[in-house]
N, C-alpha and C positions, 0 to 999 in steps of 0.2 A: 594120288593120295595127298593129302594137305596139311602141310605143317602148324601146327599150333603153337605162340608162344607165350610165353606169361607174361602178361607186364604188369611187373614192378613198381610202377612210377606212379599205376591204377589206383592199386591194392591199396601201397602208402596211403593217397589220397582220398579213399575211401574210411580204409579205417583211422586213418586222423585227423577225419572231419570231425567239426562238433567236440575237438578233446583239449583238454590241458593236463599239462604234468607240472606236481609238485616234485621236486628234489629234497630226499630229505636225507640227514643224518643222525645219526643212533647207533650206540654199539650191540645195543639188546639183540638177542637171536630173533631168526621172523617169526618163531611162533609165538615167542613172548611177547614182542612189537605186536603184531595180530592181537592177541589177547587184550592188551594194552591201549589197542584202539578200538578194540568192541565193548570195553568195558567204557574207557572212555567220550568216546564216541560214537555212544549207540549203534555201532553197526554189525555188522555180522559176517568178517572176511569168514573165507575159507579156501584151505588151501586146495589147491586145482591140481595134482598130478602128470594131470593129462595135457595141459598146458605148460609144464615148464621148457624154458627153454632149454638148449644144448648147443653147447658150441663146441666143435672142432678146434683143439690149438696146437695139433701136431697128428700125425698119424695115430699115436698111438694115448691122447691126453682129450677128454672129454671133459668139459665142467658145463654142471646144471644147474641153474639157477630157477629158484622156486616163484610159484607167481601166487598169486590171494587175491579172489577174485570175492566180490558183494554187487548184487544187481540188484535194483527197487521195482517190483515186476508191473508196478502201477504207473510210471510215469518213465520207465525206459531207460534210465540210469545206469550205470555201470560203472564198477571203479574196480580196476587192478593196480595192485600192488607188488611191482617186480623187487627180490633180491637182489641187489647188483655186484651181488662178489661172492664166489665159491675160490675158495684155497687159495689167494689173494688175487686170482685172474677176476678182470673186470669186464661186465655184459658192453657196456660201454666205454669205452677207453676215456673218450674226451670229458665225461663228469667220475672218474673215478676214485675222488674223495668223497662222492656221495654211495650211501650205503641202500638205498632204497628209492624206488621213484613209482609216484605214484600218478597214475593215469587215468583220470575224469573223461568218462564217454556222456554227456548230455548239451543237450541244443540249448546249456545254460551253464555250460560245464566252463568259462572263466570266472562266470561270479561265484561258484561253488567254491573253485580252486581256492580265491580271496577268501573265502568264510575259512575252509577249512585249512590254509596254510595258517589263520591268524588263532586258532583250537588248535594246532596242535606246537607253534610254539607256545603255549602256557602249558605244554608235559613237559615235566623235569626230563625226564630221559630223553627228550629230543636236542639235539643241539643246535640242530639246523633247521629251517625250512622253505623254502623261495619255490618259485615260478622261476621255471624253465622253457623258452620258447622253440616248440619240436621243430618248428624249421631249422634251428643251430645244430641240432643233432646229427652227425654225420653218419652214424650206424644206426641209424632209426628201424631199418628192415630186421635187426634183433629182436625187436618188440610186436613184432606181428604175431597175432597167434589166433 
């Protein structure tokens, strides 16, 4: 019989080709945020259930973190939008002043990032927005989905 194993190192690489992440901050809840960026920026998140994350932080303490996924079916695009704090545990430890981060899947997905980090500092309700480069991220495998 033959062992199988998973690699990890694969997956990463696969699904964070072709991506950039915005880090962003906002105290708005993420359905309001959501709303707030489909009003504004014509898009159309919705929220994914079925993808959120789950993390383990004890036996007995689970937190979920919500994802908002919008795909443009015509040119292959993808954008998620992870929560990054439920009950003040953070998806990410090492950006955990950021409240939200946002994840650009397209084979044009840096020049995206630039357009839309520079739209969505002009919403008052953002505080924050920059480029984050997923190689720094030390728990990146959180984001796999």
């Amino acid at each position: 019989m033959s062992k199988w194993t998973l690699n990890i190192a694969a997956m990463q690489e696969d699904f964070f080709a072709d991506t950039a992440l915005i880090g962003i901050v906002s105290a708005m809840p993420a359905y309001r945020f959501c709303w707030l960026l489909n009003q504004q920026l014509d898009m159309d998140f919705v929220r994914e259930p079925d993808l959120d994350v789950c993390l383990q932080t004890s036996a007995e303490r689970q937190h979920f973190f919500s994802i908002y996924q919008y795909s443009l079916p015509l040119n292959g695009c993808r954008y998620l939008l992870y929560k990054l704090k439920s009950d003040k545990e953070a998806l990410l430890s090492e950006v955990k002043q950021l409240d939200y981060l946002w994840m650009i899947q397209s084979t044009t997905a840096e020049n995206q990032a630039e357009q839309i980090m520079q739209r969505l500092r002009n919403i008052p309700d953002v505080q924050l927005a920059h480029i984050l480069p997923t190689e720094k991220l030390k728990h990146r495998d959180h984001l796999l989905v």
